[in-house]
C-alpha atoms as an extended CHARMM CRD file, in Angstrom:
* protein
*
       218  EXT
         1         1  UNK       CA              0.0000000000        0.0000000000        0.0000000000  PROA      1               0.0000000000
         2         2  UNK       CA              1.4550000000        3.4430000000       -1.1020000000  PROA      2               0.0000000000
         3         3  UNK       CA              2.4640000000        5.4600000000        2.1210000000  PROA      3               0.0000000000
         4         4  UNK       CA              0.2270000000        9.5490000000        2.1730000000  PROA      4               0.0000000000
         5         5  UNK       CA              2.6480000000       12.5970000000        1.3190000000  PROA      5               0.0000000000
         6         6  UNK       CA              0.9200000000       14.8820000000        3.8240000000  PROA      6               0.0000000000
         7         7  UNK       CA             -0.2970000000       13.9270000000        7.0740000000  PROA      7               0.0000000000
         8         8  UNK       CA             -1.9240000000       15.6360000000       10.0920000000  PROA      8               0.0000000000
         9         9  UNK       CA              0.1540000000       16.6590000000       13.0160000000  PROA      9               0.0000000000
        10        10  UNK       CA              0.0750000000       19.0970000000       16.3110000000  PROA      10              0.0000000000
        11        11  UNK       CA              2.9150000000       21.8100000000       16.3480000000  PROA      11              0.0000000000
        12        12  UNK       CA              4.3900000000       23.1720000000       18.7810000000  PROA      12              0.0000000000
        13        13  UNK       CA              5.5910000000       27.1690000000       17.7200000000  PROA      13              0.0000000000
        14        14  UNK       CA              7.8340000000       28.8670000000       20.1980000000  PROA      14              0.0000000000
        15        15  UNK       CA              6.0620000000       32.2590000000       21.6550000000  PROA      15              0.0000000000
        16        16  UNK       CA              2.7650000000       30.7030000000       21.2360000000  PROA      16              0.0000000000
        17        17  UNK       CA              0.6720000000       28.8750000000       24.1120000000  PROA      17              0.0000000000
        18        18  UNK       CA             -1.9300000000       26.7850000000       22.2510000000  PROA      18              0.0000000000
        19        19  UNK       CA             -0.5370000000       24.1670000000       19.3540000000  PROA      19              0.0000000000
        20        20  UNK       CA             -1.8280000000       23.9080000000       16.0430000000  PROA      20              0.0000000000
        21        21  UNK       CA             -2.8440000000       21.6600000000       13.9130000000  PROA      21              0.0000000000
        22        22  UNK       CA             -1.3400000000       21.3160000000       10.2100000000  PROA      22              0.0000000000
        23        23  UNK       CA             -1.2920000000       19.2570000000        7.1690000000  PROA      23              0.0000000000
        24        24  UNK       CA              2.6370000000       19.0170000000        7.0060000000  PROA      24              0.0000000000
        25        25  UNK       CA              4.7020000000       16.1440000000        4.8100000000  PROA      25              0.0000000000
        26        26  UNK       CA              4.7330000000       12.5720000000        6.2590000000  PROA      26              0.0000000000
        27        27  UNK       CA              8.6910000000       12.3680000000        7.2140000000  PROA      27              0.0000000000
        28        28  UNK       CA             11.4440000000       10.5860000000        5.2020000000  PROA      28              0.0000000000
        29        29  UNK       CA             13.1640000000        7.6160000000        6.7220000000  PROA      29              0.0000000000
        30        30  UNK       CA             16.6620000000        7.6560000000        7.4640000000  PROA      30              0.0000000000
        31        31  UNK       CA             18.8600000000        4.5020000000        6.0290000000  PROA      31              0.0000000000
        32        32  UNK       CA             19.0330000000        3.3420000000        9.6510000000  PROA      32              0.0000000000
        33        33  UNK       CA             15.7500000000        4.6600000000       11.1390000000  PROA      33              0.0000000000
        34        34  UNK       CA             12.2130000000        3.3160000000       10.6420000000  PROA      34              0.0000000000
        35        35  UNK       CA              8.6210000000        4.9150000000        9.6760000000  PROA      35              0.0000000000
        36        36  UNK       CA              5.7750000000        4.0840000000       12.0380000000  PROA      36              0.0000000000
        37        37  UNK       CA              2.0310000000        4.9570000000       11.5530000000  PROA      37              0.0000000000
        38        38  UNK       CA              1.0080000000        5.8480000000       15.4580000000  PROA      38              0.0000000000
        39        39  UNK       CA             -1.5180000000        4.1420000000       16.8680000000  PROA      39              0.0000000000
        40        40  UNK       CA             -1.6120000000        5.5870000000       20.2240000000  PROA      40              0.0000000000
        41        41  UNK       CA             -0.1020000000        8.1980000000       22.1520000000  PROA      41              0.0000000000
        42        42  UNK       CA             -0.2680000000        9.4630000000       25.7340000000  PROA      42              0.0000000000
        43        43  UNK       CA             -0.1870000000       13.3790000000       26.8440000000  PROA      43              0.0000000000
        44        44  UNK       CA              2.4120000000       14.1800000000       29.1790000000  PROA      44              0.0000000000
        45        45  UNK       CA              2.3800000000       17.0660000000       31.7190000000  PROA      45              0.0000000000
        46        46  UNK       CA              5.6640000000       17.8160000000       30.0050000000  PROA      46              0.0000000000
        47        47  UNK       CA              3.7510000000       18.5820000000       26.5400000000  PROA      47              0.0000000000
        48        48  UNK       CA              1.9930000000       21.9010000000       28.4380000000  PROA      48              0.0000000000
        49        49  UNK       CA              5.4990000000       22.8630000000       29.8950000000  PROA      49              0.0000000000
        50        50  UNK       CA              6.6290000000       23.1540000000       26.2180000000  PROA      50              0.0000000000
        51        51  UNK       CA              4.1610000000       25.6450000000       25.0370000000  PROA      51              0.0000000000
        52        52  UNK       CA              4.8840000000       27.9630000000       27.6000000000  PROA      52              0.0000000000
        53        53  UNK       CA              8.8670000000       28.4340000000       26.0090000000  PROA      53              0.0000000000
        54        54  UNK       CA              9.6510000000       31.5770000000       24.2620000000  PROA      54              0.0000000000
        55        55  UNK       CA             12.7380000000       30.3110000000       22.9390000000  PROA      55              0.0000000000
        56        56  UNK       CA             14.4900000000       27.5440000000       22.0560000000  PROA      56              0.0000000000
        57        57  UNK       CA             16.7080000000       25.4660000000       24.3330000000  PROA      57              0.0000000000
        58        58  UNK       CA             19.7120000000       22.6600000000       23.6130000000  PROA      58              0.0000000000
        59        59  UNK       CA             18.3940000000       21.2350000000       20.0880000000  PROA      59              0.0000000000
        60        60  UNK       CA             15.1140000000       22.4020000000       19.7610000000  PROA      60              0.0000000000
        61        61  UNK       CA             13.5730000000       23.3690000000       17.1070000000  PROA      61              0.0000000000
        62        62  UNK       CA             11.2710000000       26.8610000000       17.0270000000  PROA      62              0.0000000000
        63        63  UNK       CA              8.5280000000       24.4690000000       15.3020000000  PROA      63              0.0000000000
        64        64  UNK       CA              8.4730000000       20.6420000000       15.7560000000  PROA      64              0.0000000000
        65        65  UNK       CA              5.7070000000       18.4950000000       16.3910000000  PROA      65              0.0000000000
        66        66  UNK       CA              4.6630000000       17.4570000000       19.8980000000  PROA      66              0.0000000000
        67        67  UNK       CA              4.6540000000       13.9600000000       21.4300000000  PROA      67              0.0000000000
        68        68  UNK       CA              6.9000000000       11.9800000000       23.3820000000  PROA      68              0.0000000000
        69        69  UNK       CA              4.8800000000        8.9020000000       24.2880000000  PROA      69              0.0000000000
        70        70  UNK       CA              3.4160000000        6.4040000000       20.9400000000  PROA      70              0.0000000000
        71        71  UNK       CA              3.1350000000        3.5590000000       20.0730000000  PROA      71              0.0000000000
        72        72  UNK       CA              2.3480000000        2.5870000000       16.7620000000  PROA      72              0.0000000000
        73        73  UNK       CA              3.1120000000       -0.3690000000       13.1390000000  PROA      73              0.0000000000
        74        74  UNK       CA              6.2560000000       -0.0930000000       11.4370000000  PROA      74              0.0000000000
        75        75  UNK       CA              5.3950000000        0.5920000000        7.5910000000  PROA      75              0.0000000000
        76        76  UNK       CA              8.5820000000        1.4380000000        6.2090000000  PROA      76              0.0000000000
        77        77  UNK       CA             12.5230000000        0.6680000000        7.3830000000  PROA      77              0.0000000000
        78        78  UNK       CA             15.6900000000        1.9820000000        6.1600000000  PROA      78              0.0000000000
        79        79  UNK       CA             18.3330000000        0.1260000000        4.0650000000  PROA      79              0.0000000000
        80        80  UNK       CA             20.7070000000       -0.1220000000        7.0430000000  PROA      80              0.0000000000
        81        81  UNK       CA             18.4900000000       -1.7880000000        9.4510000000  PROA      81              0.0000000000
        82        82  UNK       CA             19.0500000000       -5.0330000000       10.3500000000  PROA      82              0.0000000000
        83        83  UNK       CA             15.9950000000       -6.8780000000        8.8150000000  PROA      83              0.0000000000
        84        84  UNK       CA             16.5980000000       -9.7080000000       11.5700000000  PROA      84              0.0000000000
        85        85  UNK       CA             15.2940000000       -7.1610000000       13.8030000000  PROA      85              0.0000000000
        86        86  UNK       CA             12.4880000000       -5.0980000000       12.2280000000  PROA      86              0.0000000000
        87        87  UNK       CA             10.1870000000       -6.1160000000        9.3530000000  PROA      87              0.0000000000
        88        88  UNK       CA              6.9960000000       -3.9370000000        8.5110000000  PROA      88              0.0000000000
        89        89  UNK       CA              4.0460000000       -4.6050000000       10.5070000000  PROA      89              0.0000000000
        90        90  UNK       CA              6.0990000000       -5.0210000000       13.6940000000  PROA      90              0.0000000000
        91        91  UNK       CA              3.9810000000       -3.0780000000       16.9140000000  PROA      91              0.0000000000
        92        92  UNK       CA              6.5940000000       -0.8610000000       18.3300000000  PROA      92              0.0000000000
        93        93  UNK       CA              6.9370000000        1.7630000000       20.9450000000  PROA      93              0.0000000000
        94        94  UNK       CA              9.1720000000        4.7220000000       20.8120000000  PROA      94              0.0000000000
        95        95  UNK       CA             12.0470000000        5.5460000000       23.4920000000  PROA      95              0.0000000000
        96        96  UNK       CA             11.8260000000        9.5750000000       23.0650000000  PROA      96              0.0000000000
        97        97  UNK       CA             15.6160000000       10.0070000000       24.0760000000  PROA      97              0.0000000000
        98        98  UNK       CA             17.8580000000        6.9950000000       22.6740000000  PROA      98              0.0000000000
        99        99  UNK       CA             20.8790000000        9.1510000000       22.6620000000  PROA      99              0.0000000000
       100       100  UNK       CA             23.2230000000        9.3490000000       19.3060000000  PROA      100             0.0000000000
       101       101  UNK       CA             24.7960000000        6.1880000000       20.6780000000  PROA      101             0.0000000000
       102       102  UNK       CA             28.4620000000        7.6650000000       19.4650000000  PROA      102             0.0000000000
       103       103  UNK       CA             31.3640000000        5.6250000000       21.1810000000  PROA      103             0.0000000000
       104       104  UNK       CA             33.1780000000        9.3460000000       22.0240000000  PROA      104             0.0000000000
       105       105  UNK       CA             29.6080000000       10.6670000000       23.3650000000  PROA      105             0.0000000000
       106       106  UNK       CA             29.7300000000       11.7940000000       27.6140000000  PROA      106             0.0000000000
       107       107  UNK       CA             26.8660000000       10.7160000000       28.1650000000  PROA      107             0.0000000000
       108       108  UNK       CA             25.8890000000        7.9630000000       25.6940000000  PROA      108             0.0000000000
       109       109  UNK       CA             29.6900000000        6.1510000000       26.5040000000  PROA      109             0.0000000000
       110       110  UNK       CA             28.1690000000        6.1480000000       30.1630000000  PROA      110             0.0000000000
       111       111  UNK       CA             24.6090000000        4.7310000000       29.7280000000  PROA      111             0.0000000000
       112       112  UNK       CA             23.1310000000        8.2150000000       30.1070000000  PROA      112             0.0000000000
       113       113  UNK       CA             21.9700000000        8.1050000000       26.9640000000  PROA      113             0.0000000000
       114       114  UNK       CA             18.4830000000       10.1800000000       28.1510000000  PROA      114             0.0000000000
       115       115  UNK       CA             21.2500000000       13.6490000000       28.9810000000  PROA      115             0.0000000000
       116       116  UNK       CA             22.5070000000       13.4740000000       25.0380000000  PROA      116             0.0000000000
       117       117  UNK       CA             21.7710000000       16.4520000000       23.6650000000  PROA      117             0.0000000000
       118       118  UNK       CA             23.6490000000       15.3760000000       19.8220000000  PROA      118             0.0000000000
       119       119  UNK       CA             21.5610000000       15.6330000000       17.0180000000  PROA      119             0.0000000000
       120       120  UNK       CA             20.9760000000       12.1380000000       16.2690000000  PROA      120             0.0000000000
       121       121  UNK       CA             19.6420000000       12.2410000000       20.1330000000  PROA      121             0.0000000000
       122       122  UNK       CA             16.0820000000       11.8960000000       18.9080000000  PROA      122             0.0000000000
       123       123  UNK       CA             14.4000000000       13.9170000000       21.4270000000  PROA      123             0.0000000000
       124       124  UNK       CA             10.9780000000       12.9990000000       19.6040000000  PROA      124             0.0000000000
       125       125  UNK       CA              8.4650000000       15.5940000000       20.7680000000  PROA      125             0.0000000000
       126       126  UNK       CA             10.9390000000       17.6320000000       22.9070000000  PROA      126             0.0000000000
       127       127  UNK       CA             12.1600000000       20.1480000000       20.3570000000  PROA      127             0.0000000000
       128       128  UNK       CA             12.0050000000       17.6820000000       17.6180000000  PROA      128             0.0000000000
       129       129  UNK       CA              9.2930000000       15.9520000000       15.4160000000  PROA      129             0.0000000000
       130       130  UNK       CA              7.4700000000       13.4840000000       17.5560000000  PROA      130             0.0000000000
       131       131  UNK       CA              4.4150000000       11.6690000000       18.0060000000  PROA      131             0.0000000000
       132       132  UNK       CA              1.0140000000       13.8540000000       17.7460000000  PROA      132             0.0000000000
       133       133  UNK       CA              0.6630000000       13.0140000000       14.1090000000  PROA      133             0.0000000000
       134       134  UNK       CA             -0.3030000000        9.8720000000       11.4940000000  PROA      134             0.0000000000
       135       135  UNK       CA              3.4110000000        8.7720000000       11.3230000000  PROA      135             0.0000000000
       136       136  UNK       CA              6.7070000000        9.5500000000       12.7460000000  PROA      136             0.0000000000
       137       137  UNK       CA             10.4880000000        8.9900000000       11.8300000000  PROA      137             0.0000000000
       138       138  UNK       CA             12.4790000000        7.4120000000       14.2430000000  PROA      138             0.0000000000
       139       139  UNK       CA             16.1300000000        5.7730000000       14.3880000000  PROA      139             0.0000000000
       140       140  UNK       CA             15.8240000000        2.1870000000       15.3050000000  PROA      140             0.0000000000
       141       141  UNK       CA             17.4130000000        2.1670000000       18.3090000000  PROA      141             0.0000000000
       142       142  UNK       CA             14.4810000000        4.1120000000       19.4510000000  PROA      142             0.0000000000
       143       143  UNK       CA             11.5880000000        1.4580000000       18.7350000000  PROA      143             0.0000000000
       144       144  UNK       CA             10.7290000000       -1.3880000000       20.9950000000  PROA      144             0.0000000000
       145       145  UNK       CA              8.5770000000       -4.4830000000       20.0380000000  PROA      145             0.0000000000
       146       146  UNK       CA              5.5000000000       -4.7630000000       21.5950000000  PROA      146             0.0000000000
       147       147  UNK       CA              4.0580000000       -8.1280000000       22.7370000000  PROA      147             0.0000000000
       148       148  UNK       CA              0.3840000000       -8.9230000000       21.1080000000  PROA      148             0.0000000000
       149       149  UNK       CA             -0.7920000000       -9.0630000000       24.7350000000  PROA      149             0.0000000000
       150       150  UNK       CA             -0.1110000000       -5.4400000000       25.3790000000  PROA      150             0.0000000000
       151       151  UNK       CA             -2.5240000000       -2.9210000000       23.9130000000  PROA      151             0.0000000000
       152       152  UNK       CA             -0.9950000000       -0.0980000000       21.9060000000  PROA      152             0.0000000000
       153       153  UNK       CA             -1.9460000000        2.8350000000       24.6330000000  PROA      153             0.0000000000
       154       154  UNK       CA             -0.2860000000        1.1170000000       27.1720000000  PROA      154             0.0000000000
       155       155  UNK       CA              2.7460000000        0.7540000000       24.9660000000  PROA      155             0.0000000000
       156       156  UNK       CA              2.7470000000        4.1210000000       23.8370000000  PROA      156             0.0000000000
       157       157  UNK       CA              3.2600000000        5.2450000000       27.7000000000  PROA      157             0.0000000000
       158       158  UNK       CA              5.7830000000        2.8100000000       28.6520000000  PROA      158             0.0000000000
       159       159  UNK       CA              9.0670000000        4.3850000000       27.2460000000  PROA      159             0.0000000000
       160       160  UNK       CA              8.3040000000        7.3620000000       29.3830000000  PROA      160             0.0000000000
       161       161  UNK       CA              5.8180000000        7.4020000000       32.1370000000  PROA      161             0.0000000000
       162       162  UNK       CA              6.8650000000        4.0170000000       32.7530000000  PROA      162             0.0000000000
       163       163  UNK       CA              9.9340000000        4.3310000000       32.9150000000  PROA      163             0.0000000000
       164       164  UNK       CA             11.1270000000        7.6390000000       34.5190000000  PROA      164             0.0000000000
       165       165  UNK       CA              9.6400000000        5.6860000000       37.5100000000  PROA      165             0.0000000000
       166       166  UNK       CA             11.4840000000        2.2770000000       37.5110000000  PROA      166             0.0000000000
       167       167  UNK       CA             14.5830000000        4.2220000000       36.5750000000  PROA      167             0.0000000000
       168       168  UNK       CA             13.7700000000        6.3760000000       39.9110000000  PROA      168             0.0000000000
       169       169  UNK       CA             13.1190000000        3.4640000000       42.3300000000  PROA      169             0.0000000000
       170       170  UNK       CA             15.2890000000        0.6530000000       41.3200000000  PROA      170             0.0000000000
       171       171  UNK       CA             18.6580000000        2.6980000000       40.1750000000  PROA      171             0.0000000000
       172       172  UNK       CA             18.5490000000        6.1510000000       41.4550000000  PROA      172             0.0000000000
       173       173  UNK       CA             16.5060000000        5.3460000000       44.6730000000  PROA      173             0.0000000000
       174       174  UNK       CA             18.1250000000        2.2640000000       44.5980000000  PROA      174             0.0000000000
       175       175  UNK       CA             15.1970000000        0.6670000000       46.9520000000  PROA      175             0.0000000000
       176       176  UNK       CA             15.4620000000       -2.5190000000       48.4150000000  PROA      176             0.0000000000
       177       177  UNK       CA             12.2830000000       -4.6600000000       49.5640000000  PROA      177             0.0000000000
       178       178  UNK       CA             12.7980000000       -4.2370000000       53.5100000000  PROA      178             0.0000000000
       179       179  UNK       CA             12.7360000000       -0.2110000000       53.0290000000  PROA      179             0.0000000000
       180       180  UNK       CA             10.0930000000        2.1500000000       53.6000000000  PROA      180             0.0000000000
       181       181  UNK       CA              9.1640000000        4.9730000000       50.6000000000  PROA      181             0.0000000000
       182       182  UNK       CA              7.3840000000        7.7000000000       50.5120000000  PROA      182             0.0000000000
       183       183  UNK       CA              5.8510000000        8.8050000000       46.8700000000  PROA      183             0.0000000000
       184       184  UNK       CA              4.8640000000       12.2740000000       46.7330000000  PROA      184             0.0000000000
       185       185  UNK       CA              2.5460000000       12.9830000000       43.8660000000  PROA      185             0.0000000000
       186       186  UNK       CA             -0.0880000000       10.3950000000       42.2130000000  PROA      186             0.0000000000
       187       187  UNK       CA              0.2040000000       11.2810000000       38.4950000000  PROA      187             0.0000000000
       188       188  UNK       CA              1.0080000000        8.9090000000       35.8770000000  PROA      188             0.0000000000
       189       189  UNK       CA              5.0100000000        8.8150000000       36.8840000000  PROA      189             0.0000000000
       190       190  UNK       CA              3.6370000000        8.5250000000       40.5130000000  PROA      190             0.0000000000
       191       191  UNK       CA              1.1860000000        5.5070000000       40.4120000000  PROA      191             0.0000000000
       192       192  UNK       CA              4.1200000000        4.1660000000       38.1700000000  PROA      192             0.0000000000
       193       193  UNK       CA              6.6930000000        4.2010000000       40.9900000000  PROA      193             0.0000000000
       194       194  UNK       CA              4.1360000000        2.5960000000       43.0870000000  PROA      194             0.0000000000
       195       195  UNK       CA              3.9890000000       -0.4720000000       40.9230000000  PROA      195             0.0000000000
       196       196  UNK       CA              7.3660000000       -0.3600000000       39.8530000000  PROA      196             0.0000000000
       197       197  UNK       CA              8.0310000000       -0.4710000000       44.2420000000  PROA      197             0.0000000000
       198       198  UNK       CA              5.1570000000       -3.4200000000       44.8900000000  PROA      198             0.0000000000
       199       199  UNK       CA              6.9980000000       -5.3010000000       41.8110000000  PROA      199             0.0000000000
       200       200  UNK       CA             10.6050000000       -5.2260000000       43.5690000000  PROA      200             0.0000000000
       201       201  UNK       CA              8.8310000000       -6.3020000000       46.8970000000  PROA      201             0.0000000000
       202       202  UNK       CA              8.5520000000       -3.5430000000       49.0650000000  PROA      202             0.0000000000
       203       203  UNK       CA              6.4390000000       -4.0900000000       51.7930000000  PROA      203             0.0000000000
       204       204  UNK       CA              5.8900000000       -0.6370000000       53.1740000000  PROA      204             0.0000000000
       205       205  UNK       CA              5.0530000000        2.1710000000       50.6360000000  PROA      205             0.0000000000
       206       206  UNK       CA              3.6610000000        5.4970000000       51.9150000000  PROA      206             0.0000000000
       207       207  UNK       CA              1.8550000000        7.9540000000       49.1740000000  PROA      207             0.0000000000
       208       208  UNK       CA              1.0980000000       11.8740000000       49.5430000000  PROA      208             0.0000000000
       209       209  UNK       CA             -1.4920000000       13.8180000000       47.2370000000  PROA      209             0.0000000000
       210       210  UNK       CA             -4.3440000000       15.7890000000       47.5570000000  PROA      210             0.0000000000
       211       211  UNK       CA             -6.6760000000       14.1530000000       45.2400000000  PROA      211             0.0000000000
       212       212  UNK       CA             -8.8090000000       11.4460000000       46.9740000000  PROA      212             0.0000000000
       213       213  UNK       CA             -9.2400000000        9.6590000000       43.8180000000  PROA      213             0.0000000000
       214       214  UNK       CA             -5.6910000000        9.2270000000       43.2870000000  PROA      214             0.0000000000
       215       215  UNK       CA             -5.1030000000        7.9290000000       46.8180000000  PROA      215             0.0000000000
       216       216  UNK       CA             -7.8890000000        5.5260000000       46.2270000000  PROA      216             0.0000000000
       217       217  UNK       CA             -6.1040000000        4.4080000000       42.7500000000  PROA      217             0.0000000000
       218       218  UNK       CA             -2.8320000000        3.7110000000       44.4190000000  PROA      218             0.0000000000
């Protein structure tokens, strides 16, 4: 099936507090990246922070499209990528920050491939083109298969709700079961860290928020 030229898409336009939408070109693929039509993607607290810049910051762009968090099918791959690894039709989710992965790269040489601020970072959605549209470019280090069993909209939030809150408890927090934690806020990277705790066994998990119905969720 022959791919659109044009696709919708939510932009982000530094100065201005509301995004927009736009018919704008569906995105080339890079020889090592892959195309994926989104399927699903989750709105971050972080997308609101972004409209209220005035200027640009590390990579961004002054116009991008918003959208860290998708999930979607991969309908077009790159001559570079290894086809052991991706073939079209594969459900993926998208890591917004893989890093440029560069050997010589501070942070990516350490693991901390999230602090990369290169510009083969990706940064999907942060200052670069990312996920509130039909499709999105992406390099392939970025895209994760997702099982059948997991439905698309709780992929898409995985990479980065998900996420920031296992990498908070297990490695920064480094909590063990026989501690006691204290989670202050109950919003999607909240609830998060309280799974992510109950899953590495802790027995005693204390939560602060003001909404009842969040208390009553965790």
């Amino acid at each position: 099936m022959a791919l659109p030229t044009e696709m919708n898409a939510w932009v982000a336009k530094m100065g201005h507090r509301e995004p927009f939408r736009s018919r704008v070109p569906v995105p080339d693929v890079a020889s090592d990246g892959l195309l994926v039509q989104v399927e699903a993607m989750g709105v971050c607290h972080s997308d609101c922070s972004l409209l209220q810049l005035d200027a640009p910051i590390y990579h961004m762009k002054r116009e991008y499209i918003l959208g860290h968090e998708g999930a979607g099918k991969v309908v077009k791959i790159g001559p570079d990528v290894n086809p052991d690894i991706f073939s079209l039709g594969d459900r993926v989710a998208i890591h917004l920050i893989p890093g440029c992965n560069k050997s010589d790269c501070l942070e990516c040489s350490r693991g901390l491939h999230v602090l990369c601020k290169a510009d083969g970072s990706g940064n999907y959605g942060l200052g670069r083109d990312g996920m509130f549209a039909e499709y999105v470019a992406c390099q392939a280090r970025a895209a994760v298969k997702v099982p059948d069993a997991v439905e698309m909209p709780a992929a898409a939030v995985a990479p980065d709700a998900v996420l920031t809150a296992y990498q908070a408890v297990k490695y920064t927090g480094a909590v063990q079961p026989d501690h006691t934690i204290v989670i202050f806020g109950l919003g999607g990277v909240g609830l998060n860290g309280v799974q992510t705790a109950l899953h590495l066994g802790v027995k005693r998990i204390l939560v602060v928020d003001r909404r009842q119905h969040s208390l009553d969720e965790a």
